[in-house]
C-alpha positions in Angstrom: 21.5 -12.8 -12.3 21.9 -11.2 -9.0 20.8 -12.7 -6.0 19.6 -10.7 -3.0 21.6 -12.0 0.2 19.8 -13.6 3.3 21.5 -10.9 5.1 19.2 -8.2 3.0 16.5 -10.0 3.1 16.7 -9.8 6.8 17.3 -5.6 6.8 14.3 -5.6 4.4 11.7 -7.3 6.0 12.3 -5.2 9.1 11.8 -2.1 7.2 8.7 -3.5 5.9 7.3 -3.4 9.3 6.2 0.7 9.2 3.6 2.7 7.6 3.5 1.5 4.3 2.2 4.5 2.1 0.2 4.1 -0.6 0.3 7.4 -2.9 -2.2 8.6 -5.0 -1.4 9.0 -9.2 -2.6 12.6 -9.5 -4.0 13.5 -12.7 -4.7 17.1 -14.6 -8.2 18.5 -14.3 -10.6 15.9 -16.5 -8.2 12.7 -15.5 -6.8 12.2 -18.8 -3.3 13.1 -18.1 -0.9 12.2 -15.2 0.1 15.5 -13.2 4.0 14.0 -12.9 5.4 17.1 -11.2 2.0 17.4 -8.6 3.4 13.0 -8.1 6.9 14.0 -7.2 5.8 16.6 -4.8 3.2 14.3 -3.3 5.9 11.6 -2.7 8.5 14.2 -1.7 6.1 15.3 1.1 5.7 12.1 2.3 9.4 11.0 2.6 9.9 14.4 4.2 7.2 13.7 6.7 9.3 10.6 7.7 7.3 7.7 5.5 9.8 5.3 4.9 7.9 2.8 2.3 6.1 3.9 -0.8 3.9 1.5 -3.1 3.8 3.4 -6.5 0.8 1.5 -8.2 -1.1 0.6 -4.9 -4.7 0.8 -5.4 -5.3 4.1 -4.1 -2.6 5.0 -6.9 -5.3 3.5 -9.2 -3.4 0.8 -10.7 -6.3 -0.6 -12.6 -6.8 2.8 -14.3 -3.1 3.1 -15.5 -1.8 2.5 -19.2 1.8 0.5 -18.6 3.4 3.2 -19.7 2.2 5.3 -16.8 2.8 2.5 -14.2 6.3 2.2 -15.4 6.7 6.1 -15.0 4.7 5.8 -12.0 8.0 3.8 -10.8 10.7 5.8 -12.0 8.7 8.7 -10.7 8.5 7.6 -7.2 12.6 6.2 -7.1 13.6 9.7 -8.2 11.6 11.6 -5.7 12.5 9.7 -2.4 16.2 9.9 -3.8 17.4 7.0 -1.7 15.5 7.9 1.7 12.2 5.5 1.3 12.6 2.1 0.0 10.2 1.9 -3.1 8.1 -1.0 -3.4 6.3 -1.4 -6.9 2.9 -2.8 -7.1 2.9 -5.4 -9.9 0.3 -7.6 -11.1 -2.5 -8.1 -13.7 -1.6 -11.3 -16.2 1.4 -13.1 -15.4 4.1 -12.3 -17.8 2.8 -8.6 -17.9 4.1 -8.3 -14.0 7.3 -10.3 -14.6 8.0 -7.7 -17.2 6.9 -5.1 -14.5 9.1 -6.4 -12.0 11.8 -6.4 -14.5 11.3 -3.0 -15.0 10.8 -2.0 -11.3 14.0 -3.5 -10.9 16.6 -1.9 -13.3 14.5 1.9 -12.0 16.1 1.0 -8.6 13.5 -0.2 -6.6 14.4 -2.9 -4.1 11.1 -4.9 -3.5 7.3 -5.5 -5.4 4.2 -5.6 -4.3 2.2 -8.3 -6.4 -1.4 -7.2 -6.5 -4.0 -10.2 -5.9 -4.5 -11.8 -9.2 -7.7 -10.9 -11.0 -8.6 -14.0 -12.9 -11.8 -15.0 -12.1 -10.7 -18.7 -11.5 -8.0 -19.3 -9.2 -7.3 -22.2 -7.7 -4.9 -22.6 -4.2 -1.9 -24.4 -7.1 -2.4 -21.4 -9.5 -2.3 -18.5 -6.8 1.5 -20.6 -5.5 2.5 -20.5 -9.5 1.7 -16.9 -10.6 3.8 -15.6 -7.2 6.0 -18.0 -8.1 6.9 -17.0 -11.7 6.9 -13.2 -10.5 9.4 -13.6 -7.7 11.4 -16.1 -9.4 12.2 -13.7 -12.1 13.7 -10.8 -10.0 15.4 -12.9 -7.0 17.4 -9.4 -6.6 14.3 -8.0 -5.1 12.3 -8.7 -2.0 8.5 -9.3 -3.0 5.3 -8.6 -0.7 2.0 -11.2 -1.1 -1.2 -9.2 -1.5 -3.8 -11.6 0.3 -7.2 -10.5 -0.3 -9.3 -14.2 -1.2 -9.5 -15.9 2.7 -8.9 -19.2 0.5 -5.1 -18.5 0.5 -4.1 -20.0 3.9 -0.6 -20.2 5.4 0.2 -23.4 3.8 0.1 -21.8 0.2 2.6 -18.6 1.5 5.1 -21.2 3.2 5.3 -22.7 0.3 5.9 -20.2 -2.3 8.8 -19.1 0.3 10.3 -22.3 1.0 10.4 -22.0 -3.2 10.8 -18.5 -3.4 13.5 -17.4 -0.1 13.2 -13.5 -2.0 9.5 -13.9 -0.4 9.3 -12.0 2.6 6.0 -10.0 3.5 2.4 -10.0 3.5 0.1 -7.5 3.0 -3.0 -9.1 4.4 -6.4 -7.6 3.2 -8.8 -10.5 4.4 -11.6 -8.5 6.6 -11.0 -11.1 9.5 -8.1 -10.9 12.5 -9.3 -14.1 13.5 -8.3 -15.5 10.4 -5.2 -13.1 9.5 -3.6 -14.4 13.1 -4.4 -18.1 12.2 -2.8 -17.9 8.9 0.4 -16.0 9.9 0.6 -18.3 12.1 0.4 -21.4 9.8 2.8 -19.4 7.6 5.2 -18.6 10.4 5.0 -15.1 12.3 8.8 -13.9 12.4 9.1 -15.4 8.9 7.5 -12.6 7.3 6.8 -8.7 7.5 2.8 -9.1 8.4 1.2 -5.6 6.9 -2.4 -5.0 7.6 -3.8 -4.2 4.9 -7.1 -2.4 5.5 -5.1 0.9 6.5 -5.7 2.8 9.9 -9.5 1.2 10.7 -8.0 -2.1 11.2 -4.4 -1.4 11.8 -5.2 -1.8 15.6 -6.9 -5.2 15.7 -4.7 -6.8 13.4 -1.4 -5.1 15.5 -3.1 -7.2 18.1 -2.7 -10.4 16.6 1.1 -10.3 15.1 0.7 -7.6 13.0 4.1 -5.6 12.7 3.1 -2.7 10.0 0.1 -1.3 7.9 -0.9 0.5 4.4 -2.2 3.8 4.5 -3.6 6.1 2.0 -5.0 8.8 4.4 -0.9 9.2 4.8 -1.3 11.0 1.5 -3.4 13.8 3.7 -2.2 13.7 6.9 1.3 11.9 7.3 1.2 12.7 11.1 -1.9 10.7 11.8 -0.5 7.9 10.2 3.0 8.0 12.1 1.4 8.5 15.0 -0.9 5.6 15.2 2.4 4.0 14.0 4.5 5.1 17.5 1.3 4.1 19.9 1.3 0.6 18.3 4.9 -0.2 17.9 4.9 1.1 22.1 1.8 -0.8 23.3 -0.2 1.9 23.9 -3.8 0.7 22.9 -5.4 3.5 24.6 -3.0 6.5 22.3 -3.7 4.6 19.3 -7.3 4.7 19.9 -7.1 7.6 20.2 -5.3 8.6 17.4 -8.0 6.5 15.7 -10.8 8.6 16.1 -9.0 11.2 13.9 -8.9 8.7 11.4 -12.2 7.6 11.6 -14.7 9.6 9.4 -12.1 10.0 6.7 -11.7 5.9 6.6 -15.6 5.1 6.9 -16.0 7.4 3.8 -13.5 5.6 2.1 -15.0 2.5 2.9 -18.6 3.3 2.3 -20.1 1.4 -0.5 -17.6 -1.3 -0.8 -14.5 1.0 -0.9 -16.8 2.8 -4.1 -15.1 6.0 -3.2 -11.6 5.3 -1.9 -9.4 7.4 -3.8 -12.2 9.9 -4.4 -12.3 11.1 -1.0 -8.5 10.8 -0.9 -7.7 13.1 -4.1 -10.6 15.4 -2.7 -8.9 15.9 0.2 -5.5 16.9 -1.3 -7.4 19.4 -3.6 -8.7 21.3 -0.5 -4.8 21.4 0.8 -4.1 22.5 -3.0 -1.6 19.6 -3.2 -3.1 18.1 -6.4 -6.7 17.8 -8.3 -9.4 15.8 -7.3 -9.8 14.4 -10.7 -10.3 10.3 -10.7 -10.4 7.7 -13.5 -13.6 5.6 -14.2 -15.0 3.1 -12.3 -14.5 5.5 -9.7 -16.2 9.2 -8.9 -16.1 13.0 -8.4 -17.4 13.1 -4.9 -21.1 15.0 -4.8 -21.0 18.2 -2.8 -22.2 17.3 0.6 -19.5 14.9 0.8 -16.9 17.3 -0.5 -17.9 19.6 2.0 -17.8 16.9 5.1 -14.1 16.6 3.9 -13.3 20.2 3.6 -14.6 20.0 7.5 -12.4 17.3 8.2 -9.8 18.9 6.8 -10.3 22.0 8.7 -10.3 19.8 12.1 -7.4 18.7 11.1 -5.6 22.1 11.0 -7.1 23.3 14.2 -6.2 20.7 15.9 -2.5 20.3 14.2 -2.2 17.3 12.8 -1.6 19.3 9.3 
């Protein structure tokens, strides 16, 4: 079995440290079907735009909602449209030997890291959490793997260990609502041992930045992959007062998409790229068609956006 080298480790983990994109799974009017040629172009545009990290089967690419089938297409999809120019980092997850065989898969499509969703069992103990990332990464040592942290039980204790275990172990994508916490448990878990990704996208990407973080997820990078990179450029330079700035842009967009408990996350997303005729707005249940007043507070948003260039 092949073993990735320390050496690539190393290259990896600092190309973690970017705008992480997280791309939508466009579907045919009605949802039923995946739109595959609307998901190349999507991807495409975002590797053109110069993302260099793509998570096919992020949440705003509506894991949950996938058969396997389509999350194992949405993999091969994604390697064949950034042809080599964007590493492709697969989310995995659900029950444990369904993302082994996920990984497995992600693997021989040609992607060269996973990201392991939280796991969705309604026990979980501190042991378990260590023992499900455990059997995932152990199984594709080839590939580098990325912790989604979303329970603030999961300290920096539990990540040191499944690395000291697992060496293929070398990001975080940290979702926890709390910098305070976040920069405590990086810390604990060793700051330049791991690529940090904030994990709330562009609303928190500044605070966290603040306390060691070194990249972030997006899924307003679907819409407007400028935005994105430039909040990106003001962080990774130290300009607080740019990225703010840049901020506001992203504001309205991300407090939709937050509203509710993150209700209507990829809703507002997909409605978005249906008013730049990139793909339908069609979603999959538990989530929504947007109701007109907030499709038409997009369709402003996305007119700002065009006067003021950012599209």
């Amino acid at each position: 079995m092949p073993v990735a080298t320390p050496d690539a480790l190393v290259r990896l983990r600092s190309r973690l440290q970017t705008v992480v994109a997280i791309p939508v799974t466009p579907f045919h009017p009605g949802g039923a079907e995946v739109d595959w040629t609307a998901h190349t172009a999507l991807i495409r545009r975002l590797v053109d735009h110069g993302i260099d990290v793509v998570t096919p089967n992020g949440n705003t690419g509506e894991f949950y909602a996938l058969s396997v089938g389509e999350t194992r297409r949405a993999v091969e999809s994604a390697v064949e449209a950034v042809d080599g120019r964007a590493e492709v980092m697969a989310g995995v997850g659900l029950d444990a030997a369904g993302a082994v065989a996920a990984a497995r898969h992600a693997s021989a499509a040609g992607c060269g890291s996973l990201m392991v969703h939280q796991p969705v069992h309604p026990y979980r103990s501190a042991e378990g959490w260590v023992a499900y990332h455990r059997q995932v990464a152990e199984a594709v040592p080839e590939l580098g793997v990325v912790l989604y942290v979303r329970d603030p039980r999961i300290g920096g204790e539990q990540i040191a260990a499944l690395a000291d275990a697992c060496p293929n172990v070398i990001g975080v994508k940290y979702a926890v609502p709390d910098p305070v916490r976040f920069a405590s448990v990086a810390r604990d878990a060793g700051i330049d041992r791991f690529a940090w990704i904030a994990g709330l996208a562009e609303l928190s990407a500044p605070g966290y930045w603040a306390v060691g973080a070194t990249g972030f997820t997006s899924g307003l990078v679907n819409v407007v992959p400028r935005l994105s990179l430039a909040l990106l450029e003001a962080l990774r330079g130290g300009d607080f007062e740019k990225a703010m700035t840049v901020w506001e842009q992203a504001r309205t967009f991300e407090e939709l998409r937050a509203a509710d408990s993150s209700a209507d996350n990829v809703s507002v997303v997909k409605e978005a790229l249906a008013r730049l005729g990139l793909a339908d707005s069609a979603v999959r249940p538990p989530s929504r068609t947007l109701p007109a007043p907030l499709r038409e507070q997009i369709q402003s948003l996305v007119d700002r956006w065009r006067t003021e260039g950012w599209l």
